[in-house]
C-alpha positions as protocol buffer text, in pm:
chain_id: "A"
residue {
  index: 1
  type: UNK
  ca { x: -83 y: 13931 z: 7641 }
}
residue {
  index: 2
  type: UNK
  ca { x: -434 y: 13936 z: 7510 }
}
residue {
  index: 3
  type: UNK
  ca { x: -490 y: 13812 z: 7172 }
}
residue {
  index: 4
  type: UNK
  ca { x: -604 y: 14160 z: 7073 }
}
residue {
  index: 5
  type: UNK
  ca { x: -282 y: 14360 z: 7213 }
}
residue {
  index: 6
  type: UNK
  ca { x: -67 y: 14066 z: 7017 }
}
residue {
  index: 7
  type: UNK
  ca { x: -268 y: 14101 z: 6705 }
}
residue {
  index: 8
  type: UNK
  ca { x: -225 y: 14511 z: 6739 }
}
residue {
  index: 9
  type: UNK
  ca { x: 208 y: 14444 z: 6688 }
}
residue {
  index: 10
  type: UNK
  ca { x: 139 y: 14137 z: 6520 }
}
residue {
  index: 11
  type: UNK
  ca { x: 301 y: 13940 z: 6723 }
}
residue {
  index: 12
  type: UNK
  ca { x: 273 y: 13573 z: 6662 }
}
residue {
  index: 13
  type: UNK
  ca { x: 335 y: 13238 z: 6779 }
}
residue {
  index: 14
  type: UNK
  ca { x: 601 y: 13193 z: 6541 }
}
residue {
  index: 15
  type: UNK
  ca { x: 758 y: 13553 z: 6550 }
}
residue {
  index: 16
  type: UNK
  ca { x: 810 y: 13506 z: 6918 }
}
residue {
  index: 17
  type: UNK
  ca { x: 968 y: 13192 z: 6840 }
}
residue {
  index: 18
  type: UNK
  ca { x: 1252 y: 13273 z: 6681 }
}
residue {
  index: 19
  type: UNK
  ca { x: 1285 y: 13593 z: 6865 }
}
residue {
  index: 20
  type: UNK
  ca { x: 1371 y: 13356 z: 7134 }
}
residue {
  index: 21
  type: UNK
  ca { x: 1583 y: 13145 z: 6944 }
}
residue {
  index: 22
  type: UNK
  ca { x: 1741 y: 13501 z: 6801 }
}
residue {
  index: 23
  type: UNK
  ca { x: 1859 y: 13580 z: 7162 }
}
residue {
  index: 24
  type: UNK
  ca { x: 1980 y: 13213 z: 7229 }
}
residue {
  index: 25
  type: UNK
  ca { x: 2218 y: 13172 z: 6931 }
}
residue {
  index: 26
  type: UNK
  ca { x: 2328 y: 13501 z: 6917 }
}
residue {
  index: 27
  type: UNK
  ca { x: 2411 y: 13519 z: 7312 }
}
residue {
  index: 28
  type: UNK
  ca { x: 2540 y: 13191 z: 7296 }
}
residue {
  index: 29
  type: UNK
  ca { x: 2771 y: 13236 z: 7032 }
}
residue {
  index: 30
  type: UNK
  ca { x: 2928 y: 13557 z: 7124 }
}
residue {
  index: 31
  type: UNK
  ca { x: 2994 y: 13450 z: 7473 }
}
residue {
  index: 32
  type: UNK
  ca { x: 3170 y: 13121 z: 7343 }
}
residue {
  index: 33
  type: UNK
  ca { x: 3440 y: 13335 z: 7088 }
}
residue {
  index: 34
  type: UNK
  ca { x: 3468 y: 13612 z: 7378 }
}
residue {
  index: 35
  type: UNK
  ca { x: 3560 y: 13303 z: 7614 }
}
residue {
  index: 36
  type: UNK
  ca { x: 3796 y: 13185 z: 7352 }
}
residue {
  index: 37
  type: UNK
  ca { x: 3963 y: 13477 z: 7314 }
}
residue {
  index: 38
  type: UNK
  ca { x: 3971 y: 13562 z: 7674 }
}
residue {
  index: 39
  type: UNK
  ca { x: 4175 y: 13192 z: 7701 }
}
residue {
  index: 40
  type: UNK
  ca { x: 4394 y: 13286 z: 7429 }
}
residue {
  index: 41
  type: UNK
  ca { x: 4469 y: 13642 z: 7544 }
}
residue {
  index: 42
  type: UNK
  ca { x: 4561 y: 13537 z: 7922 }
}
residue {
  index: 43
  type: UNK
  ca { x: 4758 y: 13254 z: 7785 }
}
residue {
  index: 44
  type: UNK
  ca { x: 4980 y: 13530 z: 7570 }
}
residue {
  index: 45
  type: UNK
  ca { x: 4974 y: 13798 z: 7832 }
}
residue {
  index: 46
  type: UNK
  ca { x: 5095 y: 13626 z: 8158 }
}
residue {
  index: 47
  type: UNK
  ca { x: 5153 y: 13944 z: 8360 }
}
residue {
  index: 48
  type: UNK
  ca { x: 4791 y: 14083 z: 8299 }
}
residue {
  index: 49
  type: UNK
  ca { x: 4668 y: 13692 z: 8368 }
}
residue {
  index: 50
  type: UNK
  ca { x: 4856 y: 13736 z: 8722 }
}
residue {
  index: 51
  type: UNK
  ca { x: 4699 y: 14048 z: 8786 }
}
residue {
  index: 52
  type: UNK
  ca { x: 4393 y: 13917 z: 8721 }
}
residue {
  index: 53
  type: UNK
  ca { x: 4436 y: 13595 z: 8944 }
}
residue {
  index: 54
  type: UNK
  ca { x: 4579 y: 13850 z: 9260 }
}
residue {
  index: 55
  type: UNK
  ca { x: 4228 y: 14038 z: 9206 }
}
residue {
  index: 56
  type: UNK
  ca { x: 4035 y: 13742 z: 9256 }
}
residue {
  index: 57
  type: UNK
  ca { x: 4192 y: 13597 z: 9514 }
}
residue {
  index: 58
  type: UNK
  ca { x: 4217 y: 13910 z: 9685 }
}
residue {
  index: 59
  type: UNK
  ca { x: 3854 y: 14001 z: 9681 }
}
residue {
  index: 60
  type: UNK
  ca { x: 3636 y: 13686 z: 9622 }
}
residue {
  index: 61
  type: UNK
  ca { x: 3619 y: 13444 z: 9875 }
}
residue {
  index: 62
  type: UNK
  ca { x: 3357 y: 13219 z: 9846 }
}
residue {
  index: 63
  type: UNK
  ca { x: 3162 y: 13237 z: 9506 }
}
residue {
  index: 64
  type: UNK
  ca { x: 3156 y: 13458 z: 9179 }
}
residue {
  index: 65
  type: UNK
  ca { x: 2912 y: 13580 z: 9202 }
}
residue {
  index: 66
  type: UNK
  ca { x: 3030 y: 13927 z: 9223 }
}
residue {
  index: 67
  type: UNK
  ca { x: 3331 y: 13889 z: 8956 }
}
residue {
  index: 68
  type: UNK
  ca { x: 3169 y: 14185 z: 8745 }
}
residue {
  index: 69
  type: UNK
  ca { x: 3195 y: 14427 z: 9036 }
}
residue {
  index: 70
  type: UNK
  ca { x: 3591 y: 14399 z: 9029 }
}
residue {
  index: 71
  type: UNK
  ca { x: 3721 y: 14679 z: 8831 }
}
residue {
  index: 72
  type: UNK
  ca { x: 4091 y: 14544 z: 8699 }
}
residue {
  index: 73
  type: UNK
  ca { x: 3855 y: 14230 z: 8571 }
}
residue {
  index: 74
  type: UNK
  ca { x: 3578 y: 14444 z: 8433 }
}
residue {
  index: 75
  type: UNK
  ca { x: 3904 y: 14656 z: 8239 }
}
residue {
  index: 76
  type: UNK
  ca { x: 4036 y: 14309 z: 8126 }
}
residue {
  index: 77
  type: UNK
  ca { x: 3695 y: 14199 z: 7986 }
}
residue {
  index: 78
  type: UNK
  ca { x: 3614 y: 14508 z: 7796 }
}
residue {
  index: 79
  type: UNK
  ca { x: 3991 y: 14523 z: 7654 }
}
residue {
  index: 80
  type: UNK
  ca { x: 3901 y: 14147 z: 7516 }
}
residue {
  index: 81
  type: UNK
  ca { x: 3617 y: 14259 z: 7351 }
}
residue {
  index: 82
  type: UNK
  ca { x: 3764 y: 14585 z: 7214 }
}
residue {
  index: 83
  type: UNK
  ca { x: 4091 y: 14413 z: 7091 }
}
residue {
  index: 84
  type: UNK
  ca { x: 3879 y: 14101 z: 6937 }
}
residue {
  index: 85
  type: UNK
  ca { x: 3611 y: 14322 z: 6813 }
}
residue {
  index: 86
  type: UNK
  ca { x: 3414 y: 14018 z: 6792 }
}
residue {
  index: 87
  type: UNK
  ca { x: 3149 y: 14194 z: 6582 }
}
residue {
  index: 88
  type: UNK
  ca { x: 3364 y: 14401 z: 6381 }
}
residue {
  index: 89
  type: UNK
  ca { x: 3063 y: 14536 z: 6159 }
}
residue {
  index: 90
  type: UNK
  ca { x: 2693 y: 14657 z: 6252 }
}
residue {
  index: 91
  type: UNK
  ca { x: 2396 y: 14680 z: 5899 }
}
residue {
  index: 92
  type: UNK
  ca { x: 2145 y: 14974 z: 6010 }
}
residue {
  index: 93
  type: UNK
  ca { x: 1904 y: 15104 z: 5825 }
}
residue {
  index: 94
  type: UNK
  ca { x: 1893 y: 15495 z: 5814 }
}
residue {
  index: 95
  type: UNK
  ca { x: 1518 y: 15597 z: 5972 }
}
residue {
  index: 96
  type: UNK
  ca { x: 1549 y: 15961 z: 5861 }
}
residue {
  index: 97
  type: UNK
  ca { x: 1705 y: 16111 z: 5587 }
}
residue {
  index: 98
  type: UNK
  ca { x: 2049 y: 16296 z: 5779 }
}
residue {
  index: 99
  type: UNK
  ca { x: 2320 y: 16525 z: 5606 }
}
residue {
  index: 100
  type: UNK
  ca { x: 2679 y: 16422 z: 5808 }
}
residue {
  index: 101
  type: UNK
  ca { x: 2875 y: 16694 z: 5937 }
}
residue {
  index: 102
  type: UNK
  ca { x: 3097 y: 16643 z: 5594 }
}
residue {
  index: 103
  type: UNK
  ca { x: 2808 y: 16752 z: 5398 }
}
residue {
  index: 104
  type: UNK
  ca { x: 2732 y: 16372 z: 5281 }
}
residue {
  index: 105
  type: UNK
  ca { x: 2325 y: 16286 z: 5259 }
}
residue {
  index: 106
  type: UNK
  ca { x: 2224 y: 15969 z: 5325 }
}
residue {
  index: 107
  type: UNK
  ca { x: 1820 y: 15953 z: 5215 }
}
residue {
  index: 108
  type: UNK
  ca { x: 1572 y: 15805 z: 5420 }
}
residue {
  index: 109
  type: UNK
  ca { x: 1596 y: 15402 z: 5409 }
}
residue {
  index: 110
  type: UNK
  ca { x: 1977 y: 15348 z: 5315 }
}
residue {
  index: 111
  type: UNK
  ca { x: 2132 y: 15045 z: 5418 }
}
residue {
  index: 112
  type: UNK
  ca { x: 2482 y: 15143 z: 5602 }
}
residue {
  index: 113
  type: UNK
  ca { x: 2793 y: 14979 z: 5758 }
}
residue {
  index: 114
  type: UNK
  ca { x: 2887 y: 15042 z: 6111 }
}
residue {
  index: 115
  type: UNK
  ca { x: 3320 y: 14986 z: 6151 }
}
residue {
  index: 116
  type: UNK
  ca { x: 3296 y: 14909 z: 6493 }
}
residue {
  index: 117
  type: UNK
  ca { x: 3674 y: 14726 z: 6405 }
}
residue {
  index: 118
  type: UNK
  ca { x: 3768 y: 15135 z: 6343 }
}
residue {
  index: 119
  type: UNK
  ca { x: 3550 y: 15234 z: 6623 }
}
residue {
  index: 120
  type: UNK
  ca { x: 3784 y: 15026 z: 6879 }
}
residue {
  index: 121
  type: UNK
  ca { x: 4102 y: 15112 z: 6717 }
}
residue {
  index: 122
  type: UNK
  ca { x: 4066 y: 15523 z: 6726 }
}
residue {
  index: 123
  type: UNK
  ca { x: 4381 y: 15682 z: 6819 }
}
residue {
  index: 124
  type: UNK
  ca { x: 4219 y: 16000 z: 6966 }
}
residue {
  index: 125
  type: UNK
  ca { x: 4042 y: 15752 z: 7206 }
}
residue {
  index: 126
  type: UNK
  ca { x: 4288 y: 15421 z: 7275 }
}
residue {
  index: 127
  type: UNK
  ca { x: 4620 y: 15468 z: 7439 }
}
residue {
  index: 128
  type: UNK
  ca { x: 4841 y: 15212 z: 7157 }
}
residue {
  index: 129
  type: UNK
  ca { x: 4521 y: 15108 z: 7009 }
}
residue {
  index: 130
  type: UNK
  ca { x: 4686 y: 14793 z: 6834 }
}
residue {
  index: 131
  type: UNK
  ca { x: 4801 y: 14664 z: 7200 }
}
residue {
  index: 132
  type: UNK
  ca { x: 4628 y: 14409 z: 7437 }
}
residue {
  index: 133
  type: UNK
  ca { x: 4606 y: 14696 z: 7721 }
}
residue {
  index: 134
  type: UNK
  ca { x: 4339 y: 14679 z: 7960 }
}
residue {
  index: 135
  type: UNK
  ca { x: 4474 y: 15030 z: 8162 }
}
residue {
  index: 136
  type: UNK
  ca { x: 4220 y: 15160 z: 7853 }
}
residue {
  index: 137
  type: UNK
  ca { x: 3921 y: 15090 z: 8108 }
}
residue {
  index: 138
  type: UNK
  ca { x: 4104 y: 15200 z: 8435 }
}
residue {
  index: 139
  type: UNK
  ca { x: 4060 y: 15496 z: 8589 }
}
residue {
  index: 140
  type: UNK
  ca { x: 4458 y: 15671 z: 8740 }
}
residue {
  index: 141
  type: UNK
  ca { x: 4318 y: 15551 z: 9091 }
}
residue {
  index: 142
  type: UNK
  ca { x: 4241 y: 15189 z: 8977 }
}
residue {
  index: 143
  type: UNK
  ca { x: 3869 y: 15235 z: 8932 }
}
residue {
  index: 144
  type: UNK
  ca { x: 3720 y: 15087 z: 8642 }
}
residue {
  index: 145
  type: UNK
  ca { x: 3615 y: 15374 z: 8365 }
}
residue {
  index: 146
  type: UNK
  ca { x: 3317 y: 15275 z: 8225 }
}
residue {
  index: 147
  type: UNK
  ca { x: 3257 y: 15601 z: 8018 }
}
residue {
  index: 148
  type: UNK
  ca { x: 3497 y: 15434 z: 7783 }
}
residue {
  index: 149
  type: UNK
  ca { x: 3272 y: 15133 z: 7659 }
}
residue {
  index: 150
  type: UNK
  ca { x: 3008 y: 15334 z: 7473 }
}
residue {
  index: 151
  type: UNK
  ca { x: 3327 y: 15457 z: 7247 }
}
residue {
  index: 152
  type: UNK
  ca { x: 3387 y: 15103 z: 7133 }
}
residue {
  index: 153
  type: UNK
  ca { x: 3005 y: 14973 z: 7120 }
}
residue {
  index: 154
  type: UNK
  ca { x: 3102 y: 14640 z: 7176 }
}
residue {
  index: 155
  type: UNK
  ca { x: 2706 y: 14515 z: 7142 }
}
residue {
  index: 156
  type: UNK
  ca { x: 2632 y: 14782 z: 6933 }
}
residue {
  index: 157
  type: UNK
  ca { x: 2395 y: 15075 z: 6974 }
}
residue {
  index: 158
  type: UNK
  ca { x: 2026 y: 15168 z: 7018 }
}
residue {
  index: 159
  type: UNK
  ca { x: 1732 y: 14905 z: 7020 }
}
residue {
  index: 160
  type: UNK
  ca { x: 1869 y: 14648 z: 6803 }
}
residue {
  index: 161
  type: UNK
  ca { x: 2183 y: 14591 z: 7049 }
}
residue {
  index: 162
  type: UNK
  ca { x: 2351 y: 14276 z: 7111 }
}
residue {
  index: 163
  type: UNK
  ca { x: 2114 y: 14051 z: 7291 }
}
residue {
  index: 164
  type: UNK
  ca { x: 2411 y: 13870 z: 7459 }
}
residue {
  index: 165
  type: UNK
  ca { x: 2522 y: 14195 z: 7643 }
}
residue {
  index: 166
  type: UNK
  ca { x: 2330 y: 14081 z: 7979 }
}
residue {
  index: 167
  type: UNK
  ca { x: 2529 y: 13787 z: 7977 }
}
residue {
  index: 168
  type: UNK
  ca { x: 2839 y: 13959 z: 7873 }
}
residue {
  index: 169
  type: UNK
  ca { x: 2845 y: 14183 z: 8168 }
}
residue {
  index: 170
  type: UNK
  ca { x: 2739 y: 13953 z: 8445 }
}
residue {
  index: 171
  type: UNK
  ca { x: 2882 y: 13620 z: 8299 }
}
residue {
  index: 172
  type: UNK
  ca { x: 3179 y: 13654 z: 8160 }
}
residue {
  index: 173
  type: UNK
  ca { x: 3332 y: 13765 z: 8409 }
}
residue {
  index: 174
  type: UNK
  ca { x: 3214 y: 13501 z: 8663 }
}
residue {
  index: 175
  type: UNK
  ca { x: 3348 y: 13194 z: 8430 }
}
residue {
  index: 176
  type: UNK
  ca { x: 3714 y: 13454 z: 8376 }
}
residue {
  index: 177
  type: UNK
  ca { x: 3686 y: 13442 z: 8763 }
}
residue {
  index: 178
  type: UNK
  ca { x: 3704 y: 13092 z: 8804 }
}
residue {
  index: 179
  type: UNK
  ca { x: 3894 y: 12990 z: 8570 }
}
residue {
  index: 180
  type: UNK
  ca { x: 4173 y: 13248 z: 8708 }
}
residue {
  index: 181
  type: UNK
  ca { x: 4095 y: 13112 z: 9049 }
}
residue {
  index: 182
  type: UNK
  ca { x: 4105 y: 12731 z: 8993 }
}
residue {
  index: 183
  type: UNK
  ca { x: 4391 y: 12739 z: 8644 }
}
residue {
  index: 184
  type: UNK
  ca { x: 4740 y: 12895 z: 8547 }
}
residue {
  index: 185
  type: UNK
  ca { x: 4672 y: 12906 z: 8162 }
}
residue {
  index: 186
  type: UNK
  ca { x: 4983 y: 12894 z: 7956 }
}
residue {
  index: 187
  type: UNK
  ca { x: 5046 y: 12841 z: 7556 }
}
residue {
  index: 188
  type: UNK
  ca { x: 5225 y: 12476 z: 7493 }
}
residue {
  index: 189
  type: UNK
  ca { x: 5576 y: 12479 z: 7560 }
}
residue {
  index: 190
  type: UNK
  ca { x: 5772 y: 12669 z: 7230 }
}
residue {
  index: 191
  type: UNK
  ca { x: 5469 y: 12788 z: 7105 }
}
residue {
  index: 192
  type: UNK
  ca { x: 5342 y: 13191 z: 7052 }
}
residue {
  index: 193
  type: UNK
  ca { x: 5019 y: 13250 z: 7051 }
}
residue {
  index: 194
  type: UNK
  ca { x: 4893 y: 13365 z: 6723 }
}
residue {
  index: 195
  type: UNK
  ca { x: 4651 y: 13654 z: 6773 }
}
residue {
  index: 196
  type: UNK
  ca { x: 4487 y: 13722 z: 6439 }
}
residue {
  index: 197
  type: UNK
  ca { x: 4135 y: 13678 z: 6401 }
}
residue {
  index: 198
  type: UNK
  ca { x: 3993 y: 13445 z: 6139 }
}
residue {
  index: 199
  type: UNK
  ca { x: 3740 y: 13655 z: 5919 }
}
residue {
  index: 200
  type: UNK
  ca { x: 3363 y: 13646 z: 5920 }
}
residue {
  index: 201
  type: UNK
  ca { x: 3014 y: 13774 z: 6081 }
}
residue {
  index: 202
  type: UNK
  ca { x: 3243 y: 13745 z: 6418 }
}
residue {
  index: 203
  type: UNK
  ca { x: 3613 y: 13765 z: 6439 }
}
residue {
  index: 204
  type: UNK
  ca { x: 3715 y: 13447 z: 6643 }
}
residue {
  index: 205
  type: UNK
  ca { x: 4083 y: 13324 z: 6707 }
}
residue {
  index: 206
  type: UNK
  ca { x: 4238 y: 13021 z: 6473 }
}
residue {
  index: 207
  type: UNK
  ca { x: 4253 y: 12713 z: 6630 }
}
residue {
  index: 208
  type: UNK
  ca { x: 4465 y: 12694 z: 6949 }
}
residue {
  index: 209
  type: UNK
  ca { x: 4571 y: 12508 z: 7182 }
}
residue {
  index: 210
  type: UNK
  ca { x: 4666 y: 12571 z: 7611 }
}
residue {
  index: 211
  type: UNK
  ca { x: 4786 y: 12419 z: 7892 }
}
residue {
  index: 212
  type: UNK
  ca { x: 4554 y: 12471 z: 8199 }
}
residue {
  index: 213
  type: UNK
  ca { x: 4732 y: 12409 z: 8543 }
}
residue {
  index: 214
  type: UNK
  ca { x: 4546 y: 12295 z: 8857 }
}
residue {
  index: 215
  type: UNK
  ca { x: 4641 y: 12591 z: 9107 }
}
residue {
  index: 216
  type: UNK
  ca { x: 4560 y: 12333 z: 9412 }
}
């Protein structure tokens, strides 16, 4: 950019820094409690973590590169991150003053809490909302149904979405992929996976531990 068309959104040297550094930690650290939570969630379900594995032998033969294209994944992916609802509240800012459909105004400039947490857990949308069901992304003939994830907003809505969603979609399930391909994942013997999140900016799993099985 020219220094005039930089100066015109003042955009500076140090703006653009932590922009960059914005996109880093935030993709970087969503990914990581999605991935935990993926390991945790195969390692309680063991039937969905089979179907999963059948999948990706079944259709991938050589590299992953093409794990997001597989819809019973894709389901599985999107159920972790409506069940974890990693990001289980969204801050906007109201740009125009709006009356709700309940008659509540909300002026101009208002500060206001998204529930995504409520968003993911509607009952006139999710089939057993409070169950680990990925059939909540699948089409009857197996397809994946991808008019679902826009109910949930797992990275959140408009402009000021999750910068991590690029990786989310294309990443995620490449590392699920070969971990399903290469591991059995299983909790330690005796031991139930504990499923409730541990509080904060993101909801991430307590402390676990797994026993990962070489397939070959």
């Amino acid at each position: 950019m020219t220094s005039e068309a930089k100066a015109e959104i003042n955009l500076t040297d140090e703006i653009l820094s932590v922009g960059v550094c914005d996109v880093f930690r935030a993709g970087v650290e969503s990914m990581t409690v999605a991935m935990y939570w993926t390991v945790l969630y195969m390692s309680a379900f063991p039937e969905i973590q089979e179907k999963v594995r059948t999948e990706v032998d079944d259709k991938i033969s050589d590299n992953y590169d093409n794990a997001h294209k597989l819809p019973y994944l894709q389901a599985v992916m999107h159920e972790v991150y409506r069940f974890s609802s990693l990001t289980p509240f969204a801050k906007r800012t109201v740009g125009d003053s709006l009356t709700l459909a309940d008659g509540t105004f909300i002026p101009k400039g208002t500060s206001v809490l998204l529930n995504l947490w409520a968003l993911s857990r509607d009952p006139n949308v999710w089939n057993e909302p409070y169950k680990f069901n990925p059939d909540n992304f699948l089409k009857p003939d197996g397809s994946f149904d991808g008019s679902k994830v826009e109910k949930m907003m797992p990275f959140g809505y408009g402009m000021r979405r999750c910068p991590g969603e690029g990786s989310f979609k294309v990443l995620m399930p490449m590392l699920t992929a070969a971990l399903m391909s290469n591991f059995v994942i299983e909790p330690p013997s005796g031991v139930t996976p504990d499923l409730e999140p541990l509080f904060g900016i993101s909801l991430s799993p307590k402390p676990y531990k797994v026993v990962l099985k070489p397939r070959h």
